[in-house]
N, C-alpha and C positions, 0 to 999 in steps of 0.2 A: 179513648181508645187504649186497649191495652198494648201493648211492645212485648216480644216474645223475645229474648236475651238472644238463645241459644241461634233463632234464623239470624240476629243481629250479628254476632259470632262467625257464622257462617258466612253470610252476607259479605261482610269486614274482611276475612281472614284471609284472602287474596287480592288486598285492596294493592295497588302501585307502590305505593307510600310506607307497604312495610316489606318493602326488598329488603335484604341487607344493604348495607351500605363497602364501599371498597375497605373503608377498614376493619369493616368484620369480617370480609372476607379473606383481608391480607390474614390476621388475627386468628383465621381458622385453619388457611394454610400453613403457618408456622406449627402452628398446634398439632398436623396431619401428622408426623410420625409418633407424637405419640398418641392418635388415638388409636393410628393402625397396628402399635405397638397395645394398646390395651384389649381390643380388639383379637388379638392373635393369644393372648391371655385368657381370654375370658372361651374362645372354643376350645383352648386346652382343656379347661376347668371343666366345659361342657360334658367333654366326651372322658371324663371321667367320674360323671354324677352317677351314673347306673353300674358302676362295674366297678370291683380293686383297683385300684390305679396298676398297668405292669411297669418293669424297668422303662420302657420304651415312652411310655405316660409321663412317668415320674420324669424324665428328658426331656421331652417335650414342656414342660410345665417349668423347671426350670430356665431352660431358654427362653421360653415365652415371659418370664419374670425377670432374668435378665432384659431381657432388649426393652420392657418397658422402662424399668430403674434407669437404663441409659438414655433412652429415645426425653425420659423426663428428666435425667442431668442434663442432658444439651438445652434441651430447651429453657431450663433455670439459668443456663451459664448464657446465653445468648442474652435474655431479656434482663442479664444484672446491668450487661454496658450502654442497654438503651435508655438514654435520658427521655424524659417525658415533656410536653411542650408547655410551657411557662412557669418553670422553673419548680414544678412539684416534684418532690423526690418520692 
């Protein structure tokens, strides 16, 4: 009998056993400012693909690059003082 990958894939890909676990979900909510910081990036960038960027763009674009640069220094300064468990640095 032949097995067809892709129904197995299918079949699998909502099994119980591949929830996240709480620490990838802790792990994704630390993370959430800056996705929603890269996120506010990237529709900047959008709505200046078809058209000159105006002053009001080019603002827009900047902030949206600041708050990611910050929303990703926090996030690097939090996770230097977290020790890891059994002693790997």
């Amino acid at each position: 009998m032949k097995t067809i990958v892709t129904v197995q894939d299918a079949v699998t890909a909502f099994a119980d056993w591949m929830e996240p676990t709480d620490a990838e979900l802790d792990a994704i909510e630390q993370e959430m400012p800056v996705i929603l910081a890269d996120v506010e990036l990237l529709d900047a960038q959008i709505i200046t693909l078809d058209r000159i960027p105006a002053e009001l763009d080019n603002r827009r674009l900047r902030r949206a690059r600041r708050r990611a640069l910050a929303a990703r220094l926090a996030l690097a300064n939090r996770t230097v003082n977290v020790t890891l468990p059994g002693g790997a640095a």
